[in-house]
Each structure stands twice: as structure tokens, then as C-alpha cells.
C-alpha positions as CSV (number, residue, x, y, z in Angstrom):
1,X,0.0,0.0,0.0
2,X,1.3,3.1,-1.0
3,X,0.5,5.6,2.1
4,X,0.4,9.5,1.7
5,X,2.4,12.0,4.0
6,X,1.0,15.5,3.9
7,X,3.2,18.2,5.8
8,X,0.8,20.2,7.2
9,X,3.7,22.2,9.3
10,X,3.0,25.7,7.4
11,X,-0.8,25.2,7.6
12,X,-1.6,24.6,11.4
13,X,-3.2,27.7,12.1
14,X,-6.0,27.6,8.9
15,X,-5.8,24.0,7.4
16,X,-8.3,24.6,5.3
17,X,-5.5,26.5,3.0
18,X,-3.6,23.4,2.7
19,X,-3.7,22.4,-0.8
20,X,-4.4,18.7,-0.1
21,X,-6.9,18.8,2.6
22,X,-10.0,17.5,0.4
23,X,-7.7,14.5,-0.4
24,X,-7.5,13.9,3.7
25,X,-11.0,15.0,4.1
26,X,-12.3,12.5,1.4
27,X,-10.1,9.6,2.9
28,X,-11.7,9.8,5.8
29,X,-15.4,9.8,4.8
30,X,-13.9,6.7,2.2
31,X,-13.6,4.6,5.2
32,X,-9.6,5.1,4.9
33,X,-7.1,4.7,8.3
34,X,-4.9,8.0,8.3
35,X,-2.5,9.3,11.1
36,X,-3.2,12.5,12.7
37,X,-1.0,14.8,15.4
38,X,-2.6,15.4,19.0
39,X,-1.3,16.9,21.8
40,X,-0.4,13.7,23.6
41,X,0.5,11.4,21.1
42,X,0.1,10.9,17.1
43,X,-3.5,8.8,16.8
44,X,-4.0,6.5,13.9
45,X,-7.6,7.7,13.2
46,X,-10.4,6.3,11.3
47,X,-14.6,6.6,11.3
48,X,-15.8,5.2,14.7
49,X,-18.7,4.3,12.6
50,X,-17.6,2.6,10.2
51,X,-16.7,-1.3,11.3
52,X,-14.5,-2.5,8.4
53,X,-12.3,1.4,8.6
54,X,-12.2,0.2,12.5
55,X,-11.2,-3.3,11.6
56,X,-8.2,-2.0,9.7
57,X,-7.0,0.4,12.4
58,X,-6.6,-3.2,14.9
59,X,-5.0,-4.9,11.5
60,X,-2.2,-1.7,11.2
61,X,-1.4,-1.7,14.5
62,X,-1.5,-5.5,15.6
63,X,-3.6,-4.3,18.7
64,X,-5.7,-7.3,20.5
65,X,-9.6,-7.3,19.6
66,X,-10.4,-6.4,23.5
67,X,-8.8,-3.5,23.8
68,X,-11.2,-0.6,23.1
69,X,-10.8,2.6,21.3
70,X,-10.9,5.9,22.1
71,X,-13.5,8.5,20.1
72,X,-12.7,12.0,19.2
73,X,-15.0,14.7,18.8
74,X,-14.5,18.4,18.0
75,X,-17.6,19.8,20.2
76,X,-20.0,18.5,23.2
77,X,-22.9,18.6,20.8
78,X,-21.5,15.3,18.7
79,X,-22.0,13.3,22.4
80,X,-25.3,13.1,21.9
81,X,-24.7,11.1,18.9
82,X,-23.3,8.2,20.7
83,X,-23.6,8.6,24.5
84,X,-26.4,9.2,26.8
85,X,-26.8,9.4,31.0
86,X,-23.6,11.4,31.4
87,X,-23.0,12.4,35.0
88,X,-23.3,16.2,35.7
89,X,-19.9,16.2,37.4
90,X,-18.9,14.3,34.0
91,X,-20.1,17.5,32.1
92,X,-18.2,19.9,34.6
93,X,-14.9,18.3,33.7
94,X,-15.4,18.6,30.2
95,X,-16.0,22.0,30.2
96,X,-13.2,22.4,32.1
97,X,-10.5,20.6,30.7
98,X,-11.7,20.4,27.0
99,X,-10.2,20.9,24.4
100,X,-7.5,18.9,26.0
101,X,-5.3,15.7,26.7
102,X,-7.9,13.7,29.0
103,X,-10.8,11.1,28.1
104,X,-13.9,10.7,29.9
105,X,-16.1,6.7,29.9
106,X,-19.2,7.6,29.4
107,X,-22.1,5.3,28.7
108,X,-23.0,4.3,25.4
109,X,-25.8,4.5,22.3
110,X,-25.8,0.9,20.5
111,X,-25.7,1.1,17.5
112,X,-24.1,3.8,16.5
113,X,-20.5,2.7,17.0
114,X,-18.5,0.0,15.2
115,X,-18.6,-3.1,17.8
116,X,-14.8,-3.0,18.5
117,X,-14.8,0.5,19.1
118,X,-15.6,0.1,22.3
119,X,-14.9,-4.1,22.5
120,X,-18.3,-4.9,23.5
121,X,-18.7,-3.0,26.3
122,X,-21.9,-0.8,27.2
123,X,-19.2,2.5,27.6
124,X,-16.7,4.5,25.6
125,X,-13.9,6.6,26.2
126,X,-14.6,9.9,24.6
127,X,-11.7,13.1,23.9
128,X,-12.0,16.3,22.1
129,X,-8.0,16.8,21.4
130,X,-6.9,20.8,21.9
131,X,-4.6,20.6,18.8
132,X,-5.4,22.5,16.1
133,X,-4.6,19.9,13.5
134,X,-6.5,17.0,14.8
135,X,-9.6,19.4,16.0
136,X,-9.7,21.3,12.7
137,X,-9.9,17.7,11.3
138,X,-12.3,16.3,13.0
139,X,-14.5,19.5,12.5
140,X,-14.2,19.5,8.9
141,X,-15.1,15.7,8.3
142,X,-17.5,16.2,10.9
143,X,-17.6,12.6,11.8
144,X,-16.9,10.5,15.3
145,X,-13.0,9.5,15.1
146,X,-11.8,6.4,16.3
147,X,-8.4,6.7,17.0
148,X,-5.2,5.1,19.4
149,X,-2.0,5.8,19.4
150,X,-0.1,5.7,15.8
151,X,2.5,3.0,16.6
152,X,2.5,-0.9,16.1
153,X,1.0,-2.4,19.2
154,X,3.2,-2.3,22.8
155,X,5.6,-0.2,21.2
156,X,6.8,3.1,22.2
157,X,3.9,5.5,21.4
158,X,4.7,8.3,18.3
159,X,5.4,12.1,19.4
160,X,7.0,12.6,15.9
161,X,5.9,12.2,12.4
162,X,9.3,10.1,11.8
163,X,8.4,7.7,14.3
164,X,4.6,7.0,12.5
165,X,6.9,6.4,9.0
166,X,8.6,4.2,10.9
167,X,6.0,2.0,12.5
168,X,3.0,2.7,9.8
169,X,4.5,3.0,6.0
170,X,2.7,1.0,3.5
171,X,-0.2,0.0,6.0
172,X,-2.1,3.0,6.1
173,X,-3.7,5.1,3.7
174,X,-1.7,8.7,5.0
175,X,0.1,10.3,7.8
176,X,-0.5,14.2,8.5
177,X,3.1,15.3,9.5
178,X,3.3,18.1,12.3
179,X,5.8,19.6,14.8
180,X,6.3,17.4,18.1
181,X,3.1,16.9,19.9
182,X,3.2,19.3,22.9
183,X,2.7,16.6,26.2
184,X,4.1,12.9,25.0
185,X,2.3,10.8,26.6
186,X,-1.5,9.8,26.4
187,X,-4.5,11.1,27.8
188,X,-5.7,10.8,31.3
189,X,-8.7,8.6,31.1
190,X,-11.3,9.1,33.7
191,X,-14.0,6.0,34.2
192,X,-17.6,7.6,34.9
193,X,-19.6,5.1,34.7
194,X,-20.1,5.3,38.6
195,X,-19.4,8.3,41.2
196,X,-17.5,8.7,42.6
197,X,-15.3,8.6,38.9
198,X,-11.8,6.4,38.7
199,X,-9.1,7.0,37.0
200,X,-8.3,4.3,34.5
201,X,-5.4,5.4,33.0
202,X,-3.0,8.7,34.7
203,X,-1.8,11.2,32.3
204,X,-0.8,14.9,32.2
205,X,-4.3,16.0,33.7
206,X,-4.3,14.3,37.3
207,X,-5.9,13.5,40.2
208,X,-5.4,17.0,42.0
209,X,-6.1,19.1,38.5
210,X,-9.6,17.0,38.9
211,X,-10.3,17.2,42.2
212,X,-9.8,21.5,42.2
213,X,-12.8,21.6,39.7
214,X,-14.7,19.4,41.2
215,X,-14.0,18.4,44.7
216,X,-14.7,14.9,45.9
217,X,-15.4,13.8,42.7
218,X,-12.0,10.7,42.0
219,X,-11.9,7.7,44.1
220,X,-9.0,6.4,45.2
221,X,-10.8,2.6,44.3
222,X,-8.5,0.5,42.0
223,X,-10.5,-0.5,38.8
224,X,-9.9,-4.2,38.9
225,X,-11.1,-7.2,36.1
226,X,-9.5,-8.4,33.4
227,X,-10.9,-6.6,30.5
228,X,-9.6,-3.2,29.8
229,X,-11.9,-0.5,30.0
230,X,-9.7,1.8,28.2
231,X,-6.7,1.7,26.5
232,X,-3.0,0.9,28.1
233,X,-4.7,-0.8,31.1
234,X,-3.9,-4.6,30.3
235,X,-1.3,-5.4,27.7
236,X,2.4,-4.6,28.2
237,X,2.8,-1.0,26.1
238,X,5.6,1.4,24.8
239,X,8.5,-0.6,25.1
240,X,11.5,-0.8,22.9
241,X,13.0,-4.2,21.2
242,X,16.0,-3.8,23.4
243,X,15.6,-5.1,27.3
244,X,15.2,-2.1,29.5
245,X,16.0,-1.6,33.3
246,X,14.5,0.6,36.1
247,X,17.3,1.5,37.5
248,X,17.3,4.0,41.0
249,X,18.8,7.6,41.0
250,X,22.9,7.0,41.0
251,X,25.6,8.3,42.0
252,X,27.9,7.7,38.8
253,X,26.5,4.7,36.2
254,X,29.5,3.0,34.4
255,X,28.4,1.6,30.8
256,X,29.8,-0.8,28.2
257,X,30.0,0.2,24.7
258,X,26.5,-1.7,24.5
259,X,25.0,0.4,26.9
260,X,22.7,3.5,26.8
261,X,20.6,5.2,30.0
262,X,17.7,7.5,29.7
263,X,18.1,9.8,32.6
264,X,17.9,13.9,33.4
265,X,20.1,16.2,31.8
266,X,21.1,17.3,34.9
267,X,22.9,13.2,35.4
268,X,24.8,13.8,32.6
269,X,27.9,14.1,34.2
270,X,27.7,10.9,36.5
271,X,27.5,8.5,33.4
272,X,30.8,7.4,31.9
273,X,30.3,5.4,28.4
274,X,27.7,3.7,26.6
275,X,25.0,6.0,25.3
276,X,23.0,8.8,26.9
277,X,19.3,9.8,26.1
278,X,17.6,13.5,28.0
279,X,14.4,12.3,30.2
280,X,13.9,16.1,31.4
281,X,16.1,18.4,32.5
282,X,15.9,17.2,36.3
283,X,14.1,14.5,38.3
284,X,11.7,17.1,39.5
285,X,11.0,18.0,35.6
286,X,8.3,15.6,35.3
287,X,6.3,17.2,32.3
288,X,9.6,17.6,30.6
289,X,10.4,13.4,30.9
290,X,7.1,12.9,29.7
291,X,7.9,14.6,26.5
292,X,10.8,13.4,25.8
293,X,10.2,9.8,26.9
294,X,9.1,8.2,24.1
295,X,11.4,9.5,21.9
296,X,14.6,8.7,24.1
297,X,13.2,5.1,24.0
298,X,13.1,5.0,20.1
299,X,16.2,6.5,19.6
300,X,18.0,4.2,22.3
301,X,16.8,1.2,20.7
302,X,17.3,2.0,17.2
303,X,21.5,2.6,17.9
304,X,23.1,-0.4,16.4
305,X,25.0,-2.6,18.7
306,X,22.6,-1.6,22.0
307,X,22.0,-4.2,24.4
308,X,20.4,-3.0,27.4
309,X,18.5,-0.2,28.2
310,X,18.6,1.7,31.9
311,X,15.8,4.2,32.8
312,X,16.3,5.9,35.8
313,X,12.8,5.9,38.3
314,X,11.2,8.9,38.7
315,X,8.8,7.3,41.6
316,X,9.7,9.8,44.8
317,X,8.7,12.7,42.9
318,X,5.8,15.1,42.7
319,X,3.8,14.5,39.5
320,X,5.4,11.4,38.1
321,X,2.3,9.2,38.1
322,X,1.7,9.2,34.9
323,X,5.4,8.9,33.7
324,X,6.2,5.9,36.1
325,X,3.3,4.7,34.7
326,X,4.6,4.5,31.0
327,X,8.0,3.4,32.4
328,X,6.8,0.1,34.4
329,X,4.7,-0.8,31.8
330,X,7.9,-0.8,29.6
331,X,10.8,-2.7,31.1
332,X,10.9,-6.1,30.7
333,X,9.6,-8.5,32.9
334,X,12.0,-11.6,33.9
């Protein structure tokens, strides 16, 4: 399959000046699977409604058939659509934090959705993304997209167009290119299918950011089972071919030739040989590790000769639930 990359870079602000949007517009509506850039993380987007466009977003990415998707939507009016029965306090958040990088479960209309959207359960995980790429998109199609990260499954998510090429070339139909995405890692996804909510999955929006707009409102309850109610909840995710090691802050870190470590700038000096990727500038930098994680990973693992991975633990610090999240669920398991 040949796929399609339009560089949107020059055209963020007004994509409807981009010469080829019609062509991106029209392979959406044709039931095609194209990449978009979000704020979190590129999303490999396709018609929610549509089963066999759905279908070929699991086939791209290799992604297990219970493992739901999900939706994006460019305004609160499109719920309506597909939802029903969302909680007030629900609707607060959303008018807080949307446009933005956190997903709400909501209940769900059957019918509407493609089955595997939401991999047979009676809720869906709904977003309206804040960039201006991916909302003008949506706007313009004016359709429900389905969309998880753009990366083959369990991989390191994509915060670059480079890394979508990479994983997606000649299985999708196009990739819109764009700068960086702006927080590198996924939403926060917030279960509200009872009150008080859950948090299903932590991410750059937490627990406190919640709880200051509406107080009382996240339980501290563990969402247990073993069918994931949103994505990056069962399977192991964003880790590199390479082995890689949770390894404690250090003093000085000798490495062989074969060696890299992902660590703060500010470590730089204590590691002598082997390979050296930025995770922020200092431990305390959590928002800056979360950008740059998923990129240090792919670039560690694609350095010829690279046998082990370290990745320093960023547990004891303010605000790194969401990172240490990412970074357990990416070493490997003996």
C-alpha cells in the first residue's frame, strides 16, 4: 500500500488552506485509516462508525480485539450522537479541561458505534483533542474518530511524524506530519460510569487538577477485572525491542559500549560510556520526561549494537504518576 504523507507544518493555524486537505478530508469519509497529530501522542484515526475502517486500524497496528478505542470529537454537541446518562460532574470536567489531553467513559448508544470500538462494552472513552490539527480535522469531516496511538502495538507511542513512518509505512492510507506533539504521553482517562469517577489510565491532567474543579469527585478505588476498559490498562505497552531496566537515581553509572541510560540532563555528568538519552532536565522536571520519553526510547533502541537499556525511576517525585506509569509498563519483565 502506498501511504500518503502531507506536511501540514506551514498550515496549522487555517488548514483549510492546505492544498491537499480535500484529499485527507475525502479519505476519511472513504472509510480510509490515516494518522493525525494530538497533543499527547500521534493517533492513527479512522470513522468510529464505520466497522471495516475500525477493523483496519486493529490490523495496522496489531492491537488485541479487547482492547477498546478511544472517540474524538470536535464539540460537546456530537455526544449526543453516541452517549447518553452522562454524570453532571462528568459534564463539569469537560467544560473544564476540553479541548485537551484527557478522556472521559461515558455510557454508550448501541448502534451507532463500530462493535470494536468500544470491544463490546456498554461505555466508551470519549476526547475532544486541543490541537489545532486534529480538532480542525475532525471539524471539517465532521464525523466520530476512532483513534489510538499511531504505533505498532506495545511499542513506544509516536510524538513525531518520523516515528509513525517508521512503524506505519505502506499499511495505512496517510500520515498528516506536524511539529512534536506538545505533552508525550497519552490522555488521562477518567472511568464515569459510577461516582465517585476512577481514573483508568494517569496522564498529564491528574488527580489533584480533577479534584480542584470538582472536589470529591476521584476515588481512590482501584478499577480491577481483566478486560480493559480503556486503553494501556492490560497489555504490556511502549516498550522498545531492546531489554530495559528501572534503574534508582545514582551516583555515577558505568556503561559498556553496548549500553545506553535514559536519565535527566542534569545526570549527565555521572554517566561514563555507553549511550546517553535526556528524560527532562531534572528529576523534578516531570512534564519535561514525559515529552521526551518516548522518543529517548526509540532513539536508544534504534542505535546499532545496543543491548540494554537503563531508565532511571522517577517514583519519589511530585507528579510522576503518569510517567512511572509508562515506564513500568515498559521494562521487561523476567
Amino acid at each position: 500500500m502506498r501511504t500518503n504523507v502531507w506536511d501540514v507544518r506551514n498550515y496549522v493555524e487555517d488548514l483549510s488552506t492546505y492544498p491537499h486537505v480535500q484529499e485527507i478530508i475525502a479519505g476519511f469519509k472513504a472509510g480510509e485509516t490515516i494518522a493525525i497529530p494530538t497533543e499527547t501522542v500521534y493517533g492513527l484515526a479512522a470513522d468510529a462508525t464505520n466497522r471495516e475502517a475500525v477493523a483496519a486500524i486493529f490490523k495496522a497496528k496489531g492491537r488485541p480485539q479487547d482492547n477498546p478505542l478511544i472517540v474524538h470529537i470536535h464539540h460537546l454537541s456530537q455526544l449526543e450522537w453516541f452517549t447518553h446518562d452522562i454524570h453532571a460532574a462528568a459534564y463539569k470536567l469537560m467544560d473544564y479541561f476540553w479541548p485537551g489531553p484527557i478522556s472521559f467513559i461515558v455510557p454508550v448508544k448501541q448502534g451507532i458505534l463500530a462493535e470494536s470500538v468500544t470491544a463490546g462494552l456498554n461505555t466508551v472513552a470519549v476526547r475532544m483533542p486541543a490541537h489545532k490539527v486534529a480538532h480542525q480535522l475532525i471539524e471539517m469531516t465532521d464525523l466520530l474518530l476512532a483513534a489510538p496511538s499511531a504505533n505498532t502495538s506495545g511499542k513506544p507511542s509516536p510524538t513525531k511524524a518520523e516515528h509513525v513512518i517508521h512503524d506505519m509505512k505502506g499499511k495505512i492510507f496517510g500520515i498528516v506530519q506536524s511539529e512534536q506533539v506538545e505533552v508525550g504521553i497519552e490522555s488521562t482517562v477518567v472511568d464515569c460510569s459510577q461516582y465517585p469517577f476512577r481514573i483508568a489510565r494517569p496522564g498529564a491532567i491528574t488527580h489533584n487538577d480533577l479534584e480542584m474543579v470538582v472536589p470529591g469527585c476521584i476515588s481512590d478505588e482501584r478499577i480491577m477485572g481483566d478486560k480493559p476498559i480503556a486503553p494501556g490498562m492490560k497489555y504490556r505497552h511502549y516498550a522498545p525491542d531492546s531489554p530495559l531496566e528501572l534503574v534508582e537515581r545514582f551516583e555515577s553509572l558505568e556503561l559498556t559500549a553496548n549500553e545506553a541510560v535514559i536519565a535527566p540532563l542534569s545526570e549527565r555528568h555521572k554517566v561514563n560510556g555507553g549511550r546517553f538519552f535526556k528524560l527532562g532536565t531534572t528529576y523534578e522536571d516531570s512534564g519535561g520526561a514525559m515529552y521526551d520519553l518516548y522518543d529517548a526510547l526509540r532513539s536508544a533502541d534504534s542505535i546499532e549494537g545496543i543491548e540494554k537499556i537503563y531508565i532511571t525511576d522517577f517514583t519519589s517525585y511530585n507528579g510522576s504518576d503518569a510517567l512511572m506509569n509508562r515506564i513500568n509498563k515498559a521494562v521487561t519483565r523476567k
